[in-house]
C-alpha positions as CSV (number, residue, x, y, z in Angstrom):
1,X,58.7,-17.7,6.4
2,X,55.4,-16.3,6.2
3,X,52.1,-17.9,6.7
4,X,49.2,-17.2,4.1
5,X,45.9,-15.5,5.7
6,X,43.0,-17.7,4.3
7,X,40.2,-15.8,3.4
8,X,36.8,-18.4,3.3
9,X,34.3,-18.1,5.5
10,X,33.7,-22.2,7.2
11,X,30.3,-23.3,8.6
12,X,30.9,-26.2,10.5
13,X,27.8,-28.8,11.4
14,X,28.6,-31.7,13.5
15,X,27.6,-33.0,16.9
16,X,29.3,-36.5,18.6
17,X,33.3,-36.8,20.0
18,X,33.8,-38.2,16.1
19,X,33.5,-34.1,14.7
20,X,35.5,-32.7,17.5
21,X,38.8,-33.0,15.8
22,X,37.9,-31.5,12.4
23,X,36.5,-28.5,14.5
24,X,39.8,-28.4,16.2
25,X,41.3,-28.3,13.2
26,X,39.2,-25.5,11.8
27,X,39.8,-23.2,14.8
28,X,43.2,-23.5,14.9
29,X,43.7,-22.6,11.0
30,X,43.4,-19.6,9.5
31,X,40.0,-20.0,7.9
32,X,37.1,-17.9,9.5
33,X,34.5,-20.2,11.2
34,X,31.6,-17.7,11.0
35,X,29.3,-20.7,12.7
36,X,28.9,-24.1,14.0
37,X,25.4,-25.7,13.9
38,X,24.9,-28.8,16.0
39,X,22.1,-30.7,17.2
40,X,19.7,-29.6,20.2
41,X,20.7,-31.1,23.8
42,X,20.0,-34.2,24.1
43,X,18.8,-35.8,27.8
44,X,21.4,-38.0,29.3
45,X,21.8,-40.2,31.8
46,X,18.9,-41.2,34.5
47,X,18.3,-38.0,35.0
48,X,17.7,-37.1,31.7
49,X,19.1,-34.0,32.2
50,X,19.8,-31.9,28.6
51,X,23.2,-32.2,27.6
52,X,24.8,-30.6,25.0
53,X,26.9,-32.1,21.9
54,X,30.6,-32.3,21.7
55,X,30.8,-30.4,19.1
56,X,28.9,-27.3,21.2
57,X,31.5,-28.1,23.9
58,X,34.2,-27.3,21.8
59,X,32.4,-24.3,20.3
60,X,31.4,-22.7,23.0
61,X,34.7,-23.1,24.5
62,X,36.7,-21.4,21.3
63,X,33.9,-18.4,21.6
64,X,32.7,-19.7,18.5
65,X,28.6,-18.8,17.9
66,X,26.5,-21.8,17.8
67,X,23.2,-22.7,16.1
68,X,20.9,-25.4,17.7
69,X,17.9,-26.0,14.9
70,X,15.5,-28.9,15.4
71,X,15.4,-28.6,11.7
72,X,18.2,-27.4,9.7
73,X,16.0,-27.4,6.2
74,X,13.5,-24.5,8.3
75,X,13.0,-21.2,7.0
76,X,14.7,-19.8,10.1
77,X,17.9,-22.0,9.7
78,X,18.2,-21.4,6.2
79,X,17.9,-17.5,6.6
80,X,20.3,-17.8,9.4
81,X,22.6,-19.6,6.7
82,X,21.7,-16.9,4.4
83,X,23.1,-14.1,6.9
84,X,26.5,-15.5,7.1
85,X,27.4,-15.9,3.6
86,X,30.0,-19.4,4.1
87,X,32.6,-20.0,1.3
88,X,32.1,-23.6,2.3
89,X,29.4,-25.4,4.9
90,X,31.7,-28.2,6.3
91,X,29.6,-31.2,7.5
92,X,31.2,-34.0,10.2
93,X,28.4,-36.4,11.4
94,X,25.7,-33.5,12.0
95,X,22.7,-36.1,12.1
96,X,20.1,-34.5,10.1
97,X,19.7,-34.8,6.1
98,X,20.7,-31.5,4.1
99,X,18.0,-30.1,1.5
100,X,19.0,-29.2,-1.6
101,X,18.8,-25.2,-0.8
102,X,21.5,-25.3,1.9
103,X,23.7,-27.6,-0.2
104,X,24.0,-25.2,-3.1
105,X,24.4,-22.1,-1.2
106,X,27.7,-21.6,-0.5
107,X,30.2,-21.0,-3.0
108,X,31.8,-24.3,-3.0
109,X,29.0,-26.3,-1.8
110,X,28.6,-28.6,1.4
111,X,31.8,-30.6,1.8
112,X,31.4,-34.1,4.0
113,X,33.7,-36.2,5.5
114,X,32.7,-39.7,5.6
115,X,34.3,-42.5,7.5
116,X,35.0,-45.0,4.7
117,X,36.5,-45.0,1.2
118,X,33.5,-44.8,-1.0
119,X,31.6,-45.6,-2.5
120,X,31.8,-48.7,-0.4
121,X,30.1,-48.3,3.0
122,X,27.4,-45.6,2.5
123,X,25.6,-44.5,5.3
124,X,25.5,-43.8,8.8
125,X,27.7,-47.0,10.4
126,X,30.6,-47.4,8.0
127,X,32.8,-48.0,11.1
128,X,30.7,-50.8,12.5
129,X,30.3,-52.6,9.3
130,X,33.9,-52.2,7.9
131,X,34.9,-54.2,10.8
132,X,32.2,-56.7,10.8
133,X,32.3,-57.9,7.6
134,X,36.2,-58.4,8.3
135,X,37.4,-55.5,5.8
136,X,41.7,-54.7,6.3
137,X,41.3,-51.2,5.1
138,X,39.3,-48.5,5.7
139,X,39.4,-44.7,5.8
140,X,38.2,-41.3,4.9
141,X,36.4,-40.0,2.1
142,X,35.7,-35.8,1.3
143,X,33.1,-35.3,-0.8
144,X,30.9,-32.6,-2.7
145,X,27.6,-34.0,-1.0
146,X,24.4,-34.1,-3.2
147,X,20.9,-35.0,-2.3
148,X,21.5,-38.8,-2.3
149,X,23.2,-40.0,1.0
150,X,27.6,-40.0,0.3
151,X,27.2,-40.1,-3.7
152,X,28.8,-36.7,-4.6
153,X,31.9,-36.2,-5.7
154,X,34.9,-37.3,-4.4
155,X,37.7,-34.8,-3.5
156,X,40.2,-36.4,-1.2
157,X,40.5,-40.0,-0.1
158,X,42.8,-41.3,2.7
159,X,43.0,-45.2,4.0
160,X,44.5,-46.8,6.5
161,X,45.2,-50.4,7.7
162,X,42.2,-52.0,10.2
163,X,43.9,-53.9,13.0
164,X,42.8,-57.2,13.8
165,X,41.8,-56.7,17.4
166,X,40.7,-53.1,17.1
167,X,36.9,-52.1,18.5
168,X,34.8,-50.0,16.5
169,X,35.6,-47.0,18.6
170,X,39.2,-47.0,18.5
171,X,38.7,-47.2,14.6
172,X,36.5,-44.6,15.4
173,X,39.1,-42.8,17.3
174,X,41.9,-42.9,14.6
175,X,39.2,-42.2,11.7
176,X,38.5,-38.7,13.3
177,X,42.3,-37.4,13.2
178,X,42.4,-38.6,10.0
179,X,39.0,-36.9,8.6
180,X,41.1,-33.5,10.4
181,X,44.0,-34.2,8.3
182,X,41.7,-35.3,5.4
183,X,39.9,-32.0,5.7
184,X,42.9,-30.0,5.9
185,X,44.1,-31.1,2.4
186,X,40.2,-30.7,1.1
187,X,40.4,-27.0,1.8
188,X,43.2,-26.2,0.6
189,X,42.4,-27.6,-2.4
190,X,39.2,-25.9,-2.8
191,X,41.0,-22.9,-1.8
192,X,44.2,-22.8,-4.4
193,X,41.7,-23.9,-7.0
194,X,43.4,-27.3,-7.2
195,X,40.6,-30.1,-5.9
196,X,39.6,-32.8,-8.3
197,X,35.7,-33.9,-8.6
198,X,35.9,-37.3,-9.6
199,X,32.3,-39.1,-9.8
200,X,31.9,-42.6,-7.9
201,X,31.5,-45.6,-9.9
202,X,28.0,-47.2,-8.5
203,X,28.7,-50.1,-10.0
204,X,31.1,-50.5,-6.4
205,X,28.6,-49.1,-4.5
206,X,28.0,-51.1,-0.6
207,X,25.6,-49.7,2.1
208,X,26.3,-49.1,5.9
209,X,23.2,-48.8,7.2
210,X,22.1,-47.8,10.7
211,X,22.6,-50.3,13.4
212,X,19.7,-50.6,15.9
213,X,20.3,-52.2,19.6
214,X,18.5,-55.4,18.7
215,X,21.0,-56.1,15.5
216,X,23.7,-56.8,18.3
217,X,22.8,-60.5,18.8
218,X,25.4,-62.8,18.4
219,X,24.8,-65.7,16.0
220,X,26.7,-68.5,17.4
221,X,26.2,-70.5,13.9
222,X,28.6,-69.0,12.4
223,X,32.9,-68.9,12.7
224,X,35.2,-67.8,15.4
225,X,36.4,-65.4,13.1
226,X,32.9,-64.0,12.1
227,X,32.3,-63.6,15.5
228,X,35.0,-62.0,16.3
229,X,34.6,-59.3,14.1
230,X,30.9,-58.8,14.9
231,X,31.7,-58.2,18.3
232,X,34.7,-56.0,17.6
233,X,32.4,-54.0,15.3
234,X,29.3,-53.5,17.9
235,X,31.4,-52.2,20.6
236,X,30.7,-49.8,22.1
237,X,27.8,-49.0,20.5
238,X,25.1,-50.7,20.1
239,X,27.1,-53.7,21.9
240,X,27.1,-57.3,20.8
241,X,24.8,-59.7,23.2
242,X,23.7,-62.8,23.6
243,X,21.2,-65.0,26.0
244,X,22.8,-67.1,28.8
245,X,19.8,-70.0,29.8
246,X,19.6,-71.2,33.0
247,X,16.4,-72.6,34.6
248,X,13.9,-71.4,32.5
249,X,15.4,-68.2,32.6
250,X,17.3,-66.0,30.0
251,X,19.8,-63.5,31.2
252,X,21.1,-60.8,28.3
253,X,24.8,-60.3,28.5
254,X,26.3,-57.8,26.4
255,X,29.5,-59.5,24.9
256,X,32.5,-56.7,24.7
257,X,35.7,-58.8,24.0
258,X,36.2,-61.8,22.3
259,X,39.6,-64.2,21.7
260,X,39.9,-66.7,18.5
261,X,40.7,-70.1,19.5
262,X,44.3,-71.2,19.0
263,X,43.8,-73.7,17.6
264,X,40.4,-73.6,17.2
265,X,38.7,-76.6,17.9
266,X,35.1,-78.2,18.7
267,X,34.7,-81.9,19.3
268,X,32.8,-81.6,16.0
269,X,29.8,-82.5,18.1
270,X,28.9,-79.6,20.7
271,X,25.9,-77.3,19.6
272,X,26.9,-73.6,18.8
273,X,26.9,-71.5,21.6
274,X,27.4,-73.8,24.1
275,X,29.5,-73.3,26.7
276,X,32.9,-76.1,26.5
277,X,35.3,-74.4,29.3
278,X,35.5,-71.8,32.5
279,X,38.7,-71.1,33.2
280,X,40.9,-68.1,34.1
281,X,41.5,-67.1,30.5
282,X,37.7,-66.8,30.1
283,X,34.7,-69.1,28.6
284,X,34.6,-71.1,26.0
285,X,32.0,-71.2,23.8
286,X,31.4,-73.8,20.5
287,X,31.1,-72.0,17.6
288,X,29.5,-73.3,14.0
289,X,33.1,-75.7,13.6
290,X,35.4,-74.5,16.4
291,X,35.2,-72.3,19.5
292,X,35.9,-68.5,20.8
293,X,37.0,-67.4,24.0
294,X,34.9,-64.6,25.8
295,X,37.3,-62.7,27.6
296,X,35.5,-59.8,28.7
297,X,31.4,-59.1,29.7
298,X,28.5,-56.7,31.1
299,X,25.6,-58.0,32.5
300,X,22.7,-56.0,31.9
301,X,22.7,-53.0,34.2
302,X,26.2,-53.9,35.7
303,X,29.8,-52.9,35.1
304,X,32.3,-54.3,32.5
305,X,34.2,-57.2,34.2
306,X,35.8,-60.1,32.5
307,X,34.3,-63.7,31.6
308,X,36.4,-65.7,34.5
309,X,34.8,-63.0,37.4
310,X,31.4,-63.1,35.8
311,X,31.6,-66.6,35.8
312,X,32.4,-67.6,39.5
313,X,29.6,-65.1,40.4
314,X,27.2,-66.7,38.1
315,X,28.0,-70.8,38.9
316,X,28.6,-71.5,35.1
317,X,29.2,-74.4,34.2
318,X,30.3,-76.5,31.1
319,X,27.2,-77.2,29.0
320,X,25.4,-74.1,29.6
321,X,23.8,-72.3,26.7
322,X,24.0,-69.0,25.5
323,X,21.6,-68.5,22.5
């Protein structure tokens, strides 16, 4: 039993908690991570104090040396890139666009993984959108990248099954050890000289584009089911929401769990988004021909807490509107 040394040099660029287990991966293998480029530190918090990626973390941690550009595409960077000579640059979620110089440098290019099986769901929220728009399946895709956003070629592809409750970061969550796994089989493929290009059809081509904070509101107009799935596919980030009305006012709620009806039903007459019920298991709200259950809620600059505890301490009532 004897384990074979691999010899290519790996750039890694990534930054959130969604690249930390392909790093893992890469540290623990026996492929030579010259570098890992990430994004500058961000402020967080109220403070605003600089903070740096996950992806640094994890670096920094594994002695690994790390590059912070606030361009990648600058002369500096790409000199940098230059000096150490990758096999391959692997790119997990890195958050700034590639040029064309740094993607044909290596020897076998830039190689991505992307969180859906393309070429459905390209761009930067394919987890969000799989979800809302109801898909079953999802997974991970490695491809060659090339100068238009997830069309290169596609080297490995791995699904799995989308549960019907999950959040977007829990899909999240399980996508990331899969993109390891996915990655691991990539390289090795590169490596023995096995990997497959195979174009992507455009003709099956869907877009995930970013989601913005105001692109949480809830439509009440619409299904339980839809609204189900929207919700399940804004949380955490950028949340679903909606408007409670009361006297005048408008209060935003951020809406974080959500129950279907069973059975669903609406009097056929109640006006979406109305509230029909308060009880322990929640509120109940009329949707376009039945009615969902909100189970769980944040108020704006307040904690999670659940629908029944937000609505004793609020004096809802049936008839209310949330819009």
């Amino acid at each position: 039993q004897f384990s074979i040394k691999y010899s290519m040099n790996v750039v890694f660029m990534g930054t959130p908690e969604f690249a930390v287990p392909s790093l893992k991966y890469l540290i623990e293998s026996k492929y030579n991570v010259v570098s890992v480029i990430t994004q500058t530190d961000k402020p967080k918090g109220r403070k605003g104090k600089p903070e740096a990626s996950p992806v640094k973390n994890i670096a920094l941690g594994a002695g690994l040396p790390v590059i912070q550009p606030e361009n990648v595409n600058s002369e500096q960077a790409i000199a940098k890139l230059e000096k150490l000579n990758p096999d391959v640059v692997v790119v997990v979620a890195f958050g700034q666009k590639i040029s064309d110089k740094i993607l044909n440098l290596p020897k076998h290019k830039c190689v991505n993984i992307h969180a859906s099986l393309l070429p459905k769901y390209r761009g930067a929220a394919p987890i969000n959108w799989a979800i809302v728009n109801g898909e079953k399946e999802t997974g991970i895709t490695t491809i060659i990248m090339s100068s238009k956003m997830d069309a290169g070629e596609v080297i490995v592809r791995n699904s799995l099954t989308i549960d019907s409750e999950e959040t977007a970061g829990e899909l999240g969550d399980r996508l990331s050890k899969l993109g390891a796994e996915t990655l691991s089989e990539t390289l090795m493929q590169i490596e023995t000289g096995n990997a497959k290009y195979t174009k992507q059809d455009e003709g099956l081509v869907s877009l995930a584009p970013k989601i913005k904070k105001k692109d949480g509101l809830i439509n009440w107009n619409q299904g339980e089911e839809k609204i189900h799935d929207f919700v399940r596919g804004m949380n955490p980030k950028p949340s679903a929401y909606t408007f409670l009305m009361k006297n005048n006012s408008k209060e935003r709620i951020i809406i974080l769990k959500t129950e279907r009806d069973n059975p669903s039903h609406n009097g056929a007459v109640t006006a979406p988004g109305t509230i029909m019920e308060i009880s322990s298991q929640g509120i109940r709200v009329a949707t376009e021909n039945g009615s969902i259950w909100i189970k769980e809620v944040k108020p704006e600059g307040k904690r999670m807490m659940s629908a029944a505890a937000f609505s004793r301490g609020h004096d809802l009532k049936a008839n209310s509107l949330f819009q």
